[in-house]
N, C-alpha and C positions, 0 to 999 in steps of 0.2 A: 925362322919359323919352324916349328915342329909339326911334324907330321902325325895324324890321326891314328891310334893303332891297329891292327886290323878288327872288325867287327867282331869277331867270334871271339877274340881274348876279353871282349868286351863281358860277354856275354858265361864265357867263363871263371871270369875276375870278377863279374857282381852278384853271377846268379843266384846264389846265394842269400845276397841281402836284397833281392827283388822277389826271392820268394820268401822270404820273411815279412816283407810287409805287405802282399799281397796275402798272407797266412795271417798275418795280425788281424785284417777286415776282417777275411772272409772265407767260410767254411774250404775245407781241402777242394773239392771237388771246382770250385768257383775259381778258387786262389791258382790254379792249374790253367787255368782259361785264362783270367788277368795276368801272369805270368808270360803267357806266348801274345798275348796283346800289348802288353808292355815294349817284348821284345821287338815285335813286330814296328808298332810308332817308332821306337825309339832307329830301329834300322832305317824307315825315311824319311829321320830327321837329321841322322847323323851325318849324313855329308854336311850340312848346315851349321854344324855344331863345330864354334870356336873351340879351336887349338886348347884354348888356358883351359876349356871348362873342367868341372872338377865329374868326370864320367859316374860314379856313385851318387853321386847327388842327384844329379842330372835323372838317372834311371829309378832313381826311390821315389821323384817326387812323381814322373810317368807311373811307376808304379803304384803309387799312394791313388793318384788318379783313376788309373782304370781299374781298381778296387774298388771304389766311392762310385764309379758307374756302375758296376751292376748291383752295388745296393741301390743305386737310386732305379735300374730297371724293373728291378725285382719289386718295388715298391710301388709301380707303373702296370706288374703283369697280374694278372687272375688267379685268386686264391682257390682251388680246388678245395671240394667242400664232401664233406660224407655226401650217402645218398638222399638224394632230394624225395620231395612230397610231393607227388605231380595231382594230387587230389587237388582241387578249388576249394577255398577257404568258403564259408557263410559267412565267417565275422559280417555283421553289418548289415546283414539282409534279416528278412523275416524268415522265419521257416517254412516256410510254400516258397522261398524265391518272392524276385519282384512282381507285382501284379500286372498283368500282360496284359490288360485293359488301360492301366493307367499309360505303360508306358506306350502301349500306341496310339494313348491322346497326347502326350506330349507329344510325341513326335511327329502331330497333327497337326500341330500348334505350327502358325507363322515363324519363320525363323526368328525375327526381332525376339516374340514373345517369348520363344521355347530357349532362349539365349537368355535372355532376362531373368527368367524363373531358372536355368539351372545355376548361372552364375548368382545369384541372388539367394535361393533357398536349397540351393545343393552346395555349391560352395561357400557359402554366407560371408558373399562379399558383400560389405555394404552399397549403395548404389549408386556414391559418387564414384568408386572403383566401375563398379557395372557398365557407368556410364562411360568414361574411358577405354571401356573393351566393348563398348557398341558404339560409342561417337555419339556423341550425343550429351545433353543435361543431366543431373540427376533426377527429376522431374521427368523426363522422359521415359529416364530408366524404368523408375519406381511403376509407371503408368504402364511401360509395355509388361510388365511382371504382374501388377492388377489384374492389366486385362486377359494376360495367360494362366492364370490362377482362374479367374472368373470363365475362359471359357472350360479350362478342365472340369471346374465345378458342374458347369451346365452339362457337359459331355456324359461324366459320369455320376450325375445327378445323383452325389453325395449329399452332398447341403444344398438346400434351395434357393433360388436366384430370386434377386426382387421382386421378379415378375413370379415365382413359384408360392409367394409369402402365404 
């Protein structure tokens, strides 16, 4: 049985071709970092490591490895962006903002109903959806959204209610 040869000839004998393929992934600065991560696996693995193996191979494919990890981290971390726009968009509003009447009649409004109408005519889910996200029929649905439409209407007595005719 042949004996293992010391680690650092290891390390001397490949270096080389572990940083060339840690340089072929990936920028200088990274390929430095997988380099000494390489080195590192690869040292408490190496007691473990059969006699016959072929030590370069061994260390290229570690090394091909913790290359392909930090692109796949890098891919995982937060892209820093120029400076942001901390201003609040209107996209989507009226120009006065939303009307502070209306929305503290919704929020007046019965939960069923204030749920019905926003899922219903904010979200324009249809109301067999609706009704899945209250439990309930669609028939139900549609009916707690009527009736929360109908009381906004009376609340802020936009349009007039059958009894207003």
């Amino acid at each position: 049985m042949t004996a293992q040869p010391p680690f650092d000839e290891l390390v001397r004998d490949h270096g080389a071709r572990v940083w060339r393929v840690c340089r072929g992934v990936l920028a200088p600065a990274d390929a430095d970092d997988a380099w000494s991560e390489t080195f590192l696996a690869a040292l408490r693995a190496y007691p473990d490591l059969p006699a016959d193996a072929d030590h370069g191979a061994w260390l290229a494919t570690i090394a091909y490895r913790k290359a392909i990890d930090v692109v796949r981290a890098r891919r995982r971390r937060a892209v820093p962006t120029a400076d942001r726009d901390d201003r609040s968009s209107s996209w989507g509003q009226p120009d006065n903002g939303p009307d502070p009447d209306l929305v503290e009649a919704v929020r007046a409004l019965p939960e069923k109903q204030r749920r019905a109408v926003t899922l219903h005519y904010l979200a324009d889910l249809p109301y067999a959806q609706v009704a899945a996200e209250l439990g309930g029929s669609s028939e139900a649905a549609r009916r707690a959204a009527s009736d929360g439409i109908r009381a906004l209407r009376k609340r802020l007595a936009r349009v007039p209610t059958e009894g207003q005719r």
